[in-house]
VOZADREN-135193 format. One line per field, with one value per residue (C-alpha): residue in three letters; z, y, x. Coordinates in steps of 0.25 Angstrom, whole numbers, plus 5000, padded with zeros to 4 digits. Last residue first. Layout:
BEGIN
residu: [ALA, ...];
Z: [Z, ...];
Y: [Y, ...];
X: [X, ...];
This chain:
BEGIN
residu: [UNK, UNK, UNK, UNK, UNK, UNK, UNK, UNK, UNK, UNK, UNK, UNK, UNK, UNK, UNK, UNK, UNK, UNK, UNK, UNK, UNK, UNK, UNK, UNK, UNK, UNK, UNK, UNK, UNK, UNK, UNK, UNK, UNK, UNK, UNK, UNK, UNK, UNK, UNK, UNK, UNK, UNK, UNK, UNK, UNK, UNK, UNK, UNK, UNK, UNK, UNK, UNK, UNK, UNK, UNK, UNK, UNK, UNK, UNK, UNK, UNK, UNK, UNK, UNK, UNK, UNK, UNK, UNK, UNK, UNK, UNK, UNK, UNK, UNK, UNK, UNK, UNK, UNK, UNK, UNK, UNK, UNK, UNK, UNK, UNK, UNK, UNK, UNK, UNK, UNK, UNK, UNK, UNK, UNK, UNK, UNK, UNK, UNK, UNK, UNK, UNK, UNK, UNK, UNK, UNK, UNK, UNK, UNK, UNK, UNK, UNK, UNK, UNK, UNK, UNK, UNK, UNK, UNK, UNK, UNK, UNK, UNK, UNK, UNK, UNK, UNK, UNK, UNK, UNK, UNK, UNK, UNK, UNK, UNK, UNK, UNK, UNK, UNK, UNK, UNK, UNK, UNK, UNK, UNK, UNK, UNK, UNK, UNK, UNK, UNK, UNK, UNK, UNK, UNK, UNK, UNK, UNK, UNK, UNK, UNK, UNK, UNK, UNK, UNK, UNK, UNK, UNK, UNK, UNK, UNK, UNK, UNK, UNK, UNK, UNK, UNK, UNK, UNK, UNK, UNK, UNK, UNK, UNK, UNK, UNK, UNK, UNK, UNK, UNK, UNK, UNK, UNK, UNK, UNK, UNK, UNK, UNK, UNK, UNK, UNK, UNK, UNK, UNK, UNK, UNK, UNK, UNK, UNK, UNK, UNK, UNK, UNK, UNK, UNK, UNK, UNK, UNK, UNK, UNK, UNK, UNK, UNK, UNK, UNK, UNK, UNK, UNK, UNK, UNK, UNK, UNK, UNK, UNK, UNK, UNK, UNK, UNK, UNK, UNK, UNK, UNK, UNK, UNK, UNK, UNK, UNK, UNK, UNK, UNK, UNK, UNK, UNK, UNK, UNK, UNK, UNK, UNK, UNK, UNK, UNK, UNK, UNK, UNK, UNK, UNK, UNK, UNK, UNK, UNK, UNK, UNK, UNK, UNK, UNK, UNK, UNK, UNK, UNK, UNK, UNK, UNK, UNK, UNK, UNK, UNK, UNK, UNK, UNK, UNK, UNK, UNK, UNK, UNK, UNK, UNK, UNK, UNK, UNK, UNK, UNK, UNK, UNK, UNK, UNK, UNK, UNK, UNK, UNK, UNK, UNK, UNK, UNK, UNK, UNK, UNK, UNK, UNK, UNK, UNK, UNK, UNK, UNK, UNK, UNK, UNK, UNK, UNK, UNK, UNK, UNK, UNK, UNK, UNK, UNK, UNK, UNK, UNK, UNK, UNK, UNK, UNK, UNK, UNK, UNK, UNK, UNK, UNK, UNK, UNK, UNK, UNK, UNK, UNK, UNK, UNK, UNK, UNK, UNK, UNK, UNK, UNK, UNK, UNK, UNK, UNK, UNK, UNK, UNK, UNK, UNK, UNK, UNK, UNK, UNK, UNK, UNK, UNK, UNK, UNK, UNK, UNK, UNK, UNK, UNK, UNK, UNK, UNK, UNK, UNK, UNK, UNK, UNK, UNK, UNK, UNK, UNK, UNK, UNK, UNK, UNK, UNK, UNK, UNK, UNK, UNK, UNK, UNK, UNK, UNK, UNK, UNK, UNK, UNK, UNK, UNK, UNK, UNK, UNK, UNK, UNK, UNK, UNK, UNK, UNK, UNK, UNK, UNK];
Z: [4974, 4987, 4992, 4993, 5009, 5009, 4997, 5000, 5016, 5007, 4997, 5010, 5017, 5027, 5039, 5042, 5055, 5064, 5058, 5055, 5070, 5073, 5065, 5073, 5068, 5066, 5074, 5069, 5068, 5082, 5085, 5084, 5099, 5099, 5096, 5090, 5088, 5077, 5076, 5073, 5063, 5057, 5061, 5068, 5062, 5069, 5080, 5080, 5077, 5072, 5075, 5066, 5072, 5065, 5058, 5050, 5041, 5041, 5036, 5032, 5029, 5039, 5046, 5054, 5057, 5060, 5055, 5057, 5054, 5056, 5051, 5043, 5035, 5027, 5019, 5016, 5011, 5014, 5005, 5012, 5025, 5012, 5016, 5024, 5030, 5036, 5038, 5048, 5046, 5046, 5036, 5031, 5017, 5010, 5009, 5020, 5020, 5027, 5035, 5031, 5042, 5052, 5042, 5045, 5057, 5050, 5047, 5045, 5045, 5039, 5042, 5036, 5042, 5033, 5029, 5019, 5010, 5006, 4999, 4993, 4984, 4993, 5000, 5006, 5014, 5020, 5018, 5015, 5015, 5015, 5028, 5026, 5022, 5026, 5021, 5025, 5019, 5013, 5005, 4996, 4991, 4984, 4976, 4970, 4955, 4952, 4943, 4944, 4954, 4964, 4976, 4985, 4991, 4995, 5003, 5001, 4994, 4991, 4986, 4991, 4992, 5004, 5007, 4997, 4996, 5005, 4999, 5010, 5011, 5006, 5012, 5004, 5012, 5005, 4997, 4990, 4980, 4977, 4968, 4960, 4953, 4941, 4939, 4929, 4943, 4953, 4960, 4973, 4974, 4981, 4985, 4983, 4976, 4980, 4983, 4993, 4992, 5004, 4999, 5003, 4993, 4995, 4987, 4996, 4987, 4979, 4975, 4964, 4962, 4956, 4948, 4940, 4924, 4918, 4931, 4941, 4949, 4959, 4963, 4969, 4972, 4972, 4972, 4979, 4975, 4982, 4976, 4963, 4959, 4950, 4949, 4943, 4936, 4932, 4937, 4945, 4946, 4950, 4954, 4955, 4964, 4971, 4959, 4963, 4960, 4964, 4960, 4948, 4948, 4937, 4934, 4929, 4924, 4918, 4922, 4929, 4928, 4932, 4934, 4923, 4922, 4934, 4944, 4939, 4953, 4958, 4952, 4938, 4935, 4941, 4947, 4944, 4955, 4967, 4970, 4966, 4954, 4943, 4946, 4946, 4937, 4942, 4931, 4943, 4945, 4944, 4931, 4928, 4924, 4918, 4910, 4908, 4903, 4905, 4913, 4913, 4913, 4905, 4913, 4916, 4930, 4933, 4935, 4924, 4909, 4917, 4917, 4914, 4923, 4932, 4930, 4934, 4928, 4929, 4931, 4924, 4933, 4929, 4935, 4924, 4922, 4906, 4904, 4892, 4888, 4900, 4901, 4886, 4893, 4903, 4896, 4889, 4899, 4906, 4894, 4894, 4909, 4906, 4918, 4910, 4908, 4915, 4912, 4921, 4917, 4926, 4938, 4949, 4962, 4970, 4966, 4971, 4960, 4960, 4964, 4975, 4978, 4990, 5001, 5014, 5007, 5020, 5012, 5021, 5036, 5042, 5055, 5046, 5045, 5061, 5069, 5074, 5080, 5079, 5093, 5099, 5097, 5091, 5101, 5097, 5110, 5110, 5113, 5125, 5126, 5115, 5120, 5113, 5099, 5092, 5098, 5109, 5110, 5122, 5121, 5132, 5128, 5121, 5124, 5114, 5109, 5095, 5093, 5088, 5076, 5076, 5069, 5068, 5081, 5074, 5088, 5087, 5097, 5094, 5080, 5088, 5098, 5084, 5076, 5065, 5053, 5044, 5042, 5035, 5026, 5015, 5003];
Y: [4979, 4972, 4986, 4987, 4990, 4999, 5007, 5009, 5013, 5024, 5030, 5033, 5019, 5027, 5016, 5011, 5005, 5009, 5021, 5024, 5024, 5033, 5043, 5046, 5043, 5057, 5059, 5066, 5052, 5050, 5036, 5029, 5027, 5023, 5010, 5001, 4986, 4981, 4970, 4955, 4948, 4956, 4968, 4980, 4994, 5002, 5014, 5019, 5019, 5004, 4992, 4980, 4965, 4957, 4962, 4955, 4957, 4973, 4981, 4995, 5007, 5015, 5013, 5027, 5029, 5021, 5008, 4998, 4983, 4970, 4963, 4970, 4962, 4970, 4964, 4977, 4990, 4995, 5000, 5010, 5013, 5018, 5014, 5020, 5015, 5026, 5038, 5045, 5060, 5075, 5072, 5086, 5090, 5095, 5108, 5109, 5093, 5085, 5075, 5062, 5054, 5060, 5062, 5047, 5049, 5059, 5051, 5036, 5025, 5014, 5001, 4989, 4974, 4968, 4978, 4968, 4974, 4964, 4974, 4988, 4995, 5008, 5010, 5021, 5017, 5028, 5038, 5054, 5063, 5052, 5040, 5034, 5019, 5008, 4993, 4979, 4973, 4982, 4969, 4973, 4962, 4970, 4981, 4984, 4983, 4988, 5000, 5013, 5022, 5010, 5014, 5009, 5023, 5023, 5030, 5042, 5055, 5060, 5074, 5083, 5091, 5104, 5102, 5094, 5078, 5069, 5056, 5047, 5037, 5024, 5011, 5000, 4985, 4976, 4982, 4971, 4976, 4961, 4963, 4978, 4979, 4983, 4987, 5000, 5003, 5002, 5010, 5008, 5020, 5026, 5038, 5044, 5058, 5070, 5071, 5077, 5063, 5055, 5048, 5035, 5027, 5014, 4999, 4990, 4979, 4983, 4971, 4971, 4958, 4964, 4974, 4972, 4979, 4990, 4999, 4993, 5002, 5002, 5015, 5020, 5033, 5037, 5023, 5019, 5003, 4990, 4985, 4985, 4973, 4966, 4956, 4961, 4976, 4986, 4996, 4999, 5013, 5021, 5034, 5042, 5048, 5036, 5028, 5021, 5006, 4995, 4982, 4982, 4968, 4963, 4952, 4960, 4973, 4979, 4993, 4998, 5014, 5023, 5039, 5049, 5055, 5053, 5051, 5066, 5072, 5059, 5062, 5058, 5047, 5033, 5028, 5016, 5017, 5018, 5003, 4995, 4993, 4986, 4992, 4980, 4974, 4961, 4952, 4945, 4930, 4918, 4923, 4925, 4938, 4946, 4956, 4970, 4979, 4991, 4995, 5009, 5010, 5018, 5027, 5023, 5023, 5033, 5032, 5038, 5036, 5034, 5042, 5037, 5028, 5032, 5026, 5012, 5000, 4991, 4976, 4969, 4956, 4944, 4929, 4919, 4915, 4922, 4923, 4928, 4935, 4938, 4947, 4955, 4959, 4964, 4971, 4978, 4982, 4987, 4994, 5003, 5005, 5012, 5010, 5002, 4989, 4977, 4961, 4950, 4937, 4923, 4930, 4923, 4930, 4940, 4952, 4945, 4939, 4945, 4934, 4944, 4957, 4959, 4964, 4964, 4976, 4985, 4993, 4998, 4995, 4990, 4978, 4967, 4977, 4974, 4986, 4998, 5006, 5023, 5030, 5032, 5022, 5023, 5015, 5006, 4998, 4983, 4976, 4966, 4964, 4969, 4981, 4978, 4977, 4986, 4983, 4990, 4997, 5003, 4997, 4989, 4995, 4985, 4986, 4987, 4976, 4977, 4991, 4994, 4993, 5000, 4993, 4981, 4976, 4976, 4977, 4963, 4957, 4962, 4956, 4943, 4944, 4946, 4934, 4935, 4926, 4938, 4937, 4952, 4956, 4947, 4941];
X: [5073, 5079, 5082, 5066, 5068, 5078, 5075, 5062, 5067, 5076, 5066, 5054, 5048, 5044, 5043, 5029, 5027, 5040, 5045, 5030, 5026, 5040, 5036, 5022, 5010, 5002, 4991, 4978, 4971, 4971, 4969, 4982, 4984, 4970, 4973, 4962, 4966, 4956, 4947, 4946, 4935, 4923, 4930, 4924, 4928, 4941, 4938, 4953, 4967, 4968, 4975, 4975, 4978, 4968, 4956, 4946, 4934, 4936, 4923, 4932, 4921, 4929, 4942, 4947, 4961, 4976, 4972, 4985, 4986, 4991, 4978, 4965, 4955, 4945, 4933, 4925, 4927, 4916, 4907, 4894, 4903, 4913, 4928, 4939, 4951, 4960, 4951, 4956, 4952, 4956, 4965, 4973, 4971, 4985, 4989, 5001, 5006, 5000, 5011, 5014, 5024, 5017, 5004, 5001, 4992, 4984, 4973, 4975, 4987, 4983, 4994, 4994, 4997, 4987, 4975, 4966, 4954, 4945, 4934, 4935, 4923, 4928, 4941, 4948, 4961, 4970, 4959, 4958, 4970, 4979, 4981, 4994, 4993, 5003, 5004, 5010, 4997, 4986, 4977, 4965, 4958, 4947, 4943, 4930, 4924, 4910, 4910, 4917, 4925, 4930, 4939, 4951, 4957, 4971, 4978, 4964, 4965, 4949, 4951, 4942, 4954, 4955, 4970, 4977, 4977, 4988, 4990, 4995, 5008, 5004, 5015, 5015, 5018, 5009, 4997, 4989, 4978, 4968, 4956, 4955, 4940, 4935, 4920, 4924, 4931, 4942, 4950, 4962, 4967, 4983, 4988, 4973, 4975, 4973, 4990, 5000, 5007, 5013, 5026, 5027, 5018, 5027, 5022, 5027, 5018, 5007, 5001, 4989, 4982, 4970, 4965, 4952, 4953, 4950, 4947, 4955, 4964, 4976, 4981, 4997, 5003, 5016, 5023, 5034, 5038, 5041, 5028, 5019, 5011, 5001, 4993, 4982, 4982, 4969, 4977, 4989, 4994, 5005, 5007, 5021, 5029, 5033, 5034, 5047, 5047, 5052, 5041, 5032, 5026, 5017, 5009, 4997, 4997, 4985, 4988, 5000, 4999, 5011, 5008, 5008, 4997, 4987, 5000, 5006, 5006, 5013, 5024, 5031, 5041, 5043, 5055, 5064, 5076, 5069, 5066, 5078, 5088, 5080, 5068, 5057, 5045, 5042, 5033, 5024, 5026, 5018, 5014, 4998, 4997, 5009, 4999, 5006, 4994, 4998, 5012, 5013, 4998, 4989, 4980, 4965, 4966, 4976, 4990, 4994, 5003, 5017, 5028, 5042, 5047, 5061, 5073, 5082, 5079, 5070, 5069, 5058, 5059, 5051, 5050, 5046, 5031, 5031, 5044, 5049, 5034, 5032, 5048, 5043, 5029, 5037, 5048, 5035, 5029, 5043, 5047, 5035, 5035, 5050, 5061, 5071, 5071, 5078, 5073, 5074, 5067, 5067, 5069, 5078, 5070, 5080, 5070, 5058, 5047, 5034, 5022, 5019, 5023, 5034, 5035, 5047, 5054, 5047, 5035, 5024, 5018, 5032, 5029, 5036, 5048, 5051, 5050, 5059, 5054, 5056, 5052, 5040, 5032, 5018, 5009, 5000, 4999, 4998, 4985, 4987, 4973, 4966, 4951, 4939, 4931, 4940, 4952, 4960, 4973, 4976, 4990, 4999, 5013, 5023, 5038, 5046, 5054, 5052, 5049, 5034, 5027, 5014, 5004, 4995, 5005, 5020, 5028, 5033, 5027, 5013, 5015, 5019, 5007, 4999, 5002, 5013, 5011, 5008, 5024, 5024, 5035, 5027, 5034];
């Protein structure tokens, strides 16, 4: 179920207060803007002000997680399931459980419902670590097994930090047919590796990859899935990898929210948002949809992409720079961004195919060819497009200022342990 009604034409966006980005009170007056577009000056353009108190906004205008998504072909909590079977919070027992609940019904609606605990330690989440789920194949149903705490999100955690991800965090590999729902790994990493048709949603993870190395990846849907902690890490928060000529097809994020990795003073490190990348063979990634999303800029990019095509940014918001250190400050000893660079791509491999609507880039765009563009405002000095443009509004310009508190109360709320809980209360 989408939280957006895509149906909306402009004058009713702009109505509304949800124009590409900031949301502002209903019933405030709208200022004429400076704004202009790429390729010449918008009559009536509204201004993209940040207010300065608080608004309040309808939870259709909310980059990140609002209760309003839901995977697809994954049966809803009030749904009459066919099978229903409680285990206790052990990986090996829900493969097994699984395999058992096919067997019984083999196109019935599923739910393994857990119970209350935390997971034991997984085997890694690196890309040739075993998974805790391995090799779970239920392709071809109508609808997805639904893995699920039995009493809410927060109540089945995970075990270990984000210090031990290489080790010990939480592999699915070869899983098909499979939707984990609920979960708390916040201080954990989880992978998704050579999988199709497969989901994670309303859950906080730590950090968070998708990989195909033994097999293509495709049909991966992470759905209000929360990395809200910023991490003083080397590391990418999240990677998209191929190689061995494998290649992921089809990554759909709706409503996440990715806070930054922040690496230490002095690293070479490269410590992107997420970084889409190949290291062997020729496989790519493709059919990538941001919908509903936000991305805080870490120590190096928001978006790095290489070997990428068909990307689609759907009502998202990238926020650049140091814009997003009000609500992520540096800490003392980590390196400090003296660039923008939000979306970036080689000049020499573009990622090519790019549709932008309803959207925000707050900083540089580079090695991005867009095919459309509808209704997106960036800071400053976006690429050409081959249909539409982009709204520019300097007001967002300056990369060394901090959004103020009252932008993400109105755009993207912090969606810390009591929002969660207030939202996915239908878990």
């Amino acid at each position: 179920m989408e939280a957006v009604n895509r149906s909306w034409k402009r004058r009713d966006v702009l109505r509304a207060g949800l124009w590409a980005i900031p949301a502002f009170a209903l019933g405030q007056a709208l200022t004429p803007s400076t704004a202009s577009a790429a390729t010449g000056s918008v009559p009536g353009a509204v201004a993209c002000e940040v207010p300065g108190e608080p608004v309040v906004v309808p939870a259709t205008g909310i980059f990140g997680p609002t209760g309003g998504h839901w995977p697809s072909r994954t049966p809803h909590l009030t749904d009459a399931f066919d099978l229903e079977i409680e285990v206790d919070p052990n990986w090996w027992t829900i493969q097994n459980t699984i395999a058992q609940a096919l067997t019984q019904q083999p196109q019935g609606k599923i739910k393994i419902a857990v119970r209350p605990g935390v997971f034991d330690f997984g085997y890694g989440a690196g890309s040739t670590d075993h998974g805790v789920l391995q090799g779970v194949n239920a392709s071809g149903r109508q609808w997805r097994v639904l893995v699920v705490p039995r009493d809410g999100w927060g109540t089945v955690t995970a075990s270990g930090t984000i210090a031990q991800a290489a080790s010990r965090g939480y592999s699915f590999v070869g899983v098909s047919g499979v939707s984990v729902v609920g979960f708390n790994f916040s201080d954990q990493a989880v992978l998704v590796r050579d999988s199709q048709d497969f989901a994670l949603a309303w859950s906080t993870v730590g950090q968070l990859n998708v990989t195909a190395n033994g097999a293509n990846t495709t049909g991966i849907e992470f759905v209000e899935c929360v990395l809200a902690k910023q991490i003083d890490d080397d590391n990418d928060r999240m990677a998209f990898r191929v190689a061995n000529n494998f290649s992921i097809d089809g990554v759909t994020m709706r409503g996440c929210y990715v806070a930054p990795a922040y690496k230490a003073a002095g690293s070479s490190a490269h410590c992107d948002t997420l970084q889409a990348s190949r290291s062997s063979g020729s496989g790519g990634i493709r059919n990538l949809r941001f919908e509903d999303s936000v991305f805080f800029q870490s120590s190096s990019q928001v978006l790095m992409m290489e070997q990428t095509r068909n990307v689609t940014l759907a009502h998202s918001a990238f926020i650049g720079g140091l814009r997003g250190t009000g609500r992520y400050p540096i800490g003392s000893g980590r390196h400090v961004m003296t660039g923008q660079n939000t979306l970036w791509g080689k000049t020499t491999d573009q990622v090519t195919g790019v549709n932008a609507a309803d959207s925000f880039i707050a900083g540089s765009v580079q090695g991005w060819s867009f095919s459309s563009v509808a209704n997106t405002v960036v800071s400053h000095n976006p690429p050409a497009a081959a249909s539409g443009s982009f709204t520019v509004d300097a007001t967002y310009a300056p990369q060394g200022t901090p959004l103020p508190t009252s932008w993400y109360s109105a755009n993207c709320p912090m969606p810390d342990a009591a929002r969660l809980a207030s939202i996915w209360a239908a878990l």
